[in-house]
Structure formats: C-alpha cells, structure tokens
N, C-alpha and C positions, 0 to 999 in steps of 0.2 A: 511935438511932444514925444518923448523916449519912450518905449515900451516899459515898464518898469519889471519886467517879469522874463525878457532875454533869457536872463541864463539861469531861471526856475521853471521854464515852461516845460512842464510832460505830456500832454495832449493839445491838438488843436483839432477844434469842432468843425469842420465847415460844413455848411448846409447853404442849399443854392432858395434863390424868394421868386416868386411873380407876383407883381403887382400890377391892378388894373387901373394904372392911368401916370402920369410923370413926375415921380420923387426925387429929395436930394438921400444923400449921402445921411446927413445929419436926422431926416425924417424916421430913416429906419432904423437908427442909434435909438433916437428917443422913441421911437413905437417898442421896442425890447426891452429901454429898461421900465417904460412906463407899463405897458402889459405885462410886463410877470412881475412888477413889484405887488407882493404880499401873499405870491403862491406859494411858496415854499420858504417860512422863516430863514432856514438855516443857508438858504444858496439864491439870499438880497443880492441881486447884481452889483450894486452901490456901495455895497458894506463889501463884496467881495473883490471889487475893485481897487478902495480905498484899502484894503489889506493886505493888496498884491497879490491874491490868491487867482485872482482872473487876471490877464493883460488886456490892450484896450483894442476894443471891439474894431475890424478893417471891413468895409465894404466895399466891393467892387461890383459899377452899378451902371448898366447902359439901357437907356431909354430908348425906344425905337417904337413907332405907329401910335403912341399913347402906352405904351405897356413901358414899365421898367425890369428889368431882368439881370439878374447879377448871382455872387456868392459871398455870404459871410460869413468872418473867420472868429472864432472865439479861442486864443490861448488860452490856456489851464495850466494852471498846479494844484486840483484838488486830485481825489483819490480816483477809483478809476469806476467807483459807483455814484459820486458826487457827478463825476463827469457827465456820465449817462444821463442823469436825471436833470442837469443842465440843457444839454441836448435837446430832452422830449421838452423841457418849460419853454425854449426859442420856437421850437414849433408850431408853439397854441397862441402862437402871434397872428391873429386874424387883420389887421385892420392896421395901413401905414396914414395917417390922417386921414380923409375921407375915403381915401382907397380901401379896395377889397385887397386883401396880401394872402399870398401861399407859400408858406415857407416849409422846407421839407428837407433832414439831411441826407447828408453825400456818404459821407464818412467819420470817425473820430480817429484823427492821427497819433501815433504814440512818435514823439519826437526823438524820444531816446532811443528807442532802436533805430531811427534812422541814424542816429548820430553811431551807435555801436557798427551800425555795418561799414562808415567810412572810417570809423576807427580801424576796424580789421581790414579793407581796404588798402588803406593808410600804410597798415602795419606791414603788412604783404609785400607792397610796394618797395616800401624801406630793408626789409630784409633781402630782396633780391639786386635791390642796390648793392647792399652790404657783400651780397654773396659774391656780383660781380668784380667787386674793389678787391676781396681777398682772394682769389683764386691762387691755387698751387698751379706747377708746372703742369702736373698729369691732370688738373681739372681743364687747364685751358688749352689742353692735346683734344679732351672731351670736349669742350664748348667750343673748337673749329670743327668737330665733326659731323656736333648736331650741326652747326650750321649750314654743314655743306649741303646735309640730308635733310637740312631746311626748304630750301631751292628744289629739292625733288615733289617736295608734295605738288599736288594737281588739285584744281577745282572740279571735281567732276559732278555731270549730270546738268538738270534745270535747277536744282536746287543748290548747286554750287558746291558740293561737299568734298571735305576735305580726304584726298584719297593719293594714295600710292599714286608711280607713272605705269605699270604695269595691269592696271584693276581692270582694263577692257582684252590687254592682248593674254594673260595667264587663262588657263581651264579650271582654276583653281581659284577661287575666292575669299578672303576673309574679313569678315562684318567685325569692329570694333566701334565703340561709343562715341570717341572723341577725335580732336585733331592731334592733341599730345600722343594719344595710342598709338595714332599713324606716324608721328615721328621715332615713336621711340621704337616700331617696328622696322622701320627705314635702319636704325642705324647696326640691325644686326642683319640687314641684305634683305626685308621684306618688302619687297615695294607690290605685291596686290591686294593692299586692305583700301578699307572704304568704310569712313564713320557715318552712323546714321542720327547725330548730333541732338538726340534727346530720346525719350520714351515713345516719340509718337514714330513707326518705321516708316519711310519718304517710298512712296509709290516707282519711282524710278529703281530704287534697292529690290524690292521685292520682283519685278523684271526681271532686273539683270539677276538674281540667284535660279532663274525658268534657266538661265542659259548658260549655265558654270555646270561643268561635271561634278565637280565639290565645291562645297559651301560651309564656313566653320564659324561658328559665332567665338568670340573670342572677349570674353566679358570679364568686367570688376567683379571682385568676388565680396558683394555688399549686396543689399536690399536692392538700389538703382540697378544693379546689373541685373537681377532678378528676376525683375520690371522689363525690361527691354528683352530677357532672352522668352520670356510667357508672351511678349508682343511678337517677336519673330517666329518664333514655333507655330505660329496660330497663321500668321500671314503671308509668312516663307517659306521655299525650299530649304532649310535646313538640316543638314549630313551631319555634323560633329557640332561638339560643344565641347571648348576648353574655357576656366573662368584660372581669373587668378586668384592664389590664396585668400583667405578669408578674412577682409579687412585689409585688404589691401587693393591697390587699383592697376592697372595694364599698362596706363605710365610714367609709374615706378617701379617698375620690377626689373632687374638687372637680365642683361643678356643671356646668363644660365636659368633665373627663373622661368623666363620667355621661352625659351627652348624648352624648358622642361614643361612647362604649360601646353606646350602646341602638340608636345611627344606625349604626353597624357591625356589627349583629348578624348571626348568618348561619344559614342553614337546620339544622334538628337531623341534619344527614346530613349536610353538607358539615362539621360542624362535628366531628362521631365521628370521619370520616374524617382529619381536619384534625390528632383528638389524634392516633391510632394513628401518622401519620407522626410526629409529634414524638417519641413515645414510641421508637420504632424509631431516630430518628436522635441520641437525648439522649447526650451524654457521660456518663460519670460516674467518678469521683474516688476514691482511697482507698479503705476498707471497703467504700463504695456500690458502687465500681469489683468489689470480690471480692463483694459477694454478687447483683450480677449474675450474671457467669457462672456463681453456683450458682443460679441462677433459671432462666438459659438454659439449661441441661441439662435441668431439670424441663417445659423447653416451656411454662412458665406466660406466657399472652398478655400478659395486663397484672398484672406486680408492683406496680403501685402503692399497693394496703391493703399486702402487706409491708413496704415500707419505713417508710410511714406509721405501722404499729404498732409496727415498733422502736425510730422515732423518739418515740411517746409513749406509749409503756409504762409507765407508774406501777411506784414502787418496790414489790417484791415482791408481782408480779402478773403473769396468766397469761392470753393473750388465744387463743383458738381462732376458728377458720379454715374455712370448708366448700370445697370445690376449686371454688366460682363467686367464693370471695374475700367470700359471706356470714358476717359477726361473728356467732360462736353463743355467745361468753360470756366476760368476764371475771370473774377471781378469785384470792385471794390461792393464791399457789403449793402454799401446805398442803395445801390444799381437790380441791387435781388428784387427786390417788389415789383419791380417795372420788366423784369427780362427773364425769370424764371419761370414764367407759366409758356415760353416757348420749347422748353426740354422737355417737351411731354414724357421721352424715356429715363426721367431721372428718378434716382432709388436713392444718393447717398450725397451727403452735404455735409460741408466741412465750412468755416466762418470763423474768424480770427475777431471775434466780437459776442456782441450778448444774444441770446434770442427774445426775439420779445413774441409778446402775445400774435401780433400781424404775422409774422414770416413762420411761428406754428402751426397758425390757421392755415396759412397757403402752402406750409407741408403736407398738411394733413388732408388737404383738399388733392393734391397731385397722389398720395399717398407712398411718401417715404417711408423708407423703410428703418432710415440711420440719418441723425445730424451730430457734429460734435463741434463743439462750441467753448469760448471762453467763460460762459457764466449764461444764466437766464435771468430775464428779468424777476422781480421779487415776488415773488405768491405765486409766479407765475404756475400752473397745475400740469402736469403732464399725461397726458391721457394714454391707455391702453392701445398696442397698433404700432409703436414708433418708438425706436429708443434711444436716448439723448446718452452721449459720453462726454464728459466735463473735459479737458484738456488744461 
C-alpha cells in the first residue's frame, strides 16, 4: 500500500513501545487505533486517515526473551498543536492484546526543514559547480594557487586539526576557527595558524600557546567569533586579538583586509574590554529586543551562547547550559527526561519543541534559571523562579 500523504507530510511522530510478551506488527496498529478511538473527537485516527491527514502508521518491531521492543512512526500533515496532542493520545496506549505496553516518545520530526536544509545543501553544491565551469583567466591563476596552499595544510596535534606547516617550529602563533581560515592565511605566506574547529578550545591548543612567545587569536567578526575568543581568554595564553570586520569572516577577506586585520590587532585586555562595551551598548530588535530584558533580569553578564543557541538549534533538539554559559549536551528532546537529571550543574535550556508540564517539573526540581522553547503546552502555568522565552 502507498503512503498516501508522501509529498504532504510535515511531521513524523516517532515514539519507541515495550511490551511484555511477543506481538505482530499488525497487533500494535490495531492497539492505537482501537485505544484512542473516541479520545479526542477531532484527531479519530480513522477519519484522519481516510482524509490523508495522517499517513499510514510503520512499525518496526523485534521480539527478544518474551518482550517485543521497537519504534513507531506516525506521518502527519496536521498543524503543529494537532500534532502534539496526537503524540501524547499514542502514548496512553496501555495494553497490546493481553500484554502490558509502554509506549513513550522520542521525538516529533518536522520534515520540511529537513528538506530545506538539503535544499540549501543542494544549492551550495550547484553554485560551486557553476562557479568552477565559469571561471576567468585571473580566477583560475587564483584557484592554482589555493591549490598549491592546499597541499600545505598539516593535521596537527591528537585531534588532528587543521594547521599551517610552520605551527610547531614559528615562536609566534595564530589561533583561527576553521580550515578555510588556515587556507586562506597560507595563501598570503602565513603558514603558523592552527584552527580550533569549533566553540569548545582542544586541550592540546591551550598547551601549545604555554609555549609561543606570542599568541594572536584571529577571529570572525560575528557572534561565533565572539564565542570562541571569551572561550580562549578564559583558557589560554592569549597576547593580541585581531577579529575581522563586522559581519564578515577570516575566510573571506582579501589579502589587504588580512594584512590590515593582523596590523590592527590589539592586546587580549584591551580587546575583552573593547567586547563588554559593545556588548553593553548593542541594540537589539524584535524577539532579540524581548529576550534581552529576560536576560537582564537574570543578571546574566554576557548572553551571547543564548542567543547563539536559539539561533542554531537543530530541529527537535535540546541544548543545555552550565551558569558560566559552558555547553554540557545536546539532544533530541525525547532523550531530556531520562538524561537531564545527570547535569546537576545546569542553569539554562534551550528545546526546539513544546514544554510540557513533566520537563517543568524536572526544571524546577534541578532549579533552572532560563528555558526557551517553541511553545508550552496549553494551560500550562508557569511558576515564579524560572523564566520561559518563546522563540
């Protein structure tokens, strides 16, 4: 049978079941639609079926010792509060014929953003096709040269990062983000950088600047660089600080910009000091605008990992927070009930999903300080102690 709802699905439900003793496939179809038939008028499994408003229920379902154990998938094309409440009805499935059943979800997937991201993907792709097919004479003088300064990068360290050939024998050091940084450093004669390939700085980096006479962080001039230069200040020797202009990143910046970046750099203490004022006197706009002020009541110095994580929160996923703005863990939303009472140090939660009355409680039991969320459950109350920004 076709799925009838292919190319109208907007979310898929999955939620994982245990059952105590050996079901078919078919068993736990008919235990769903026959337990939630008449709980909820408006969202009849049957009628929503026959509609095309749901696609047809897949279970994947392996028996072992007497226990069956699997996950069911429910497409959707209702709204994304219909969905929800689809959700918790599969749940209050007690019982697969005479078995005991525990059904529990995982996650609810929005499928269109995954479609949009291999769209842009996609797109990416094809433009740098395109860009290769058209190249001018003076583009393809430049694209033999990255190349050559391609073959120069190094793996260096345990963690393999991408670095200059000169980053162990120079007295002189410079921290950049990525591996593009490092090439495009390379190709105006800089070969002792060393990328630290995300937010979190690699223990071997922080060493090796114990043993550099100078040490220059050389960063995006965005929020992420932002992020990474308050992570190295705090854990590295750091001497200078050059960022590239504002809104712009280190590889893209033409060979005069770079040079004039590295000739402007300024001391790692004028340069701290330099953010905090910006940070203090920054506008901000719309939502950004409202979840400031619920920052500014919390007295949180620098919000900058919040906004950061709201802004890239992967769908149906949950990022946790320590009150210094250390990342202690992302994961899908499911997963929170069962693995969040291990972060004893967590303050702040971020969730590309709803909150419901459960993951309150066990906020409010660890005693967060900040959750920001796509929606709460309906009535749901929010209590004094903790404060919720809608996203």
């Amino acid at each position: 049978m076709t799925n009838q709802t292919d190319f109208t699905t907007k979310y898929i439900i999955d939620a994982k079941f245990k059952i105590k003793g050996v079901v078919e496939k078919s068993d736990i179809v008919g235990a769903i639609f026959g337990q939630t038939e008449g709980l909820l008028l408006d969202l009849d499994l049957r009628d929503l079926q026959k509609s095309g408003r749901i696609g047809r229920i897949e279970v994947e379902n392996i028996s072992k010792e007497g226990v069956s154990e699997g996950i069911i998938k429910v497409p959707s094309s209702l709204t994304r509060r219909e969905t929800a409440l689809l959700a918790a009805t599969v749940e209050t499935v007690s019982r697969v014929g005479p078995c005991e059943a525990e059904i529990k979800l995982v996650e609810i997937r929005d499928v269109r953003q995954t479609k949009r991201k291999k769209i842009i993907e996609r797109a990416a792709e094809l433009l740098k096709e395109w860009d290769t097919k058209s190249l001018e004479s003076s583009e393809i003088e430049e694209q033999i040269d990255t190349d050559i300064k391609l073959g120069e990068i190094t793996a260096w360290g345990p963690e393999q990062l991408p670095a200059g050939p000169e980053v162990d024998e120079d007295s002189e050091l410079i921290i950049v983000e990525g591996r593009a940084d490092v090439l495009n450093l390379l190709r105006i004669g800089v070969k002792n950088t060393v990328a630290v390939q995300g937010t979190q700085v690699p223990k071997s980096i922080i060493e090796l600047t114990k043993n550099k006479e100078t040490v220059t962080a050389f960063l995006d001039g965005d929020r992420g660089g932002t992020i990474i230069l308050n992570e190295l200040l705090q854990v590295a020797k750091i001497d200078f600080v050059a960022r590239a202009p504002e809104g712009f990143e280190v590889e893209e910046l033409t060979r005069k910009q770079m040079i004039k970046a590295l000739q402007n750099k300024k001391s790692a203490k004028n340069a701290s000091e330099s953010e905090n004022k910006v940070k203090s006197s920054k506008e901000y706009k719309g939502k950004d605008a409202a979840l400031k002020r619920v920052l500014d009541k919390l007295k949180i110095k620098d919000p900058t990992f919040i906004f950061e994580a709201i802004k890239t929160i992967e769908p149906g996923q949950g990022s946790g927070f320590s009150k210094k703005g250390e990342k202690l863990f992302e994961m899908p939303v499911g997963e929170l009930f069962s693995s969040i009472g291990d972060h004893k140090n967590l303050s702040f939660l971020i969730i590309d999903g709803i909150l419901s009355s459960r993951l309150l409680s066990l906020c409010l039991k660890m005693k967060l300080k900040f959750v920001a969320c796509k929606n709460k459950e309906e009535d749901l109350k929010i209590p004094d102690g903790i404060s919720i920004f809608y996203f």
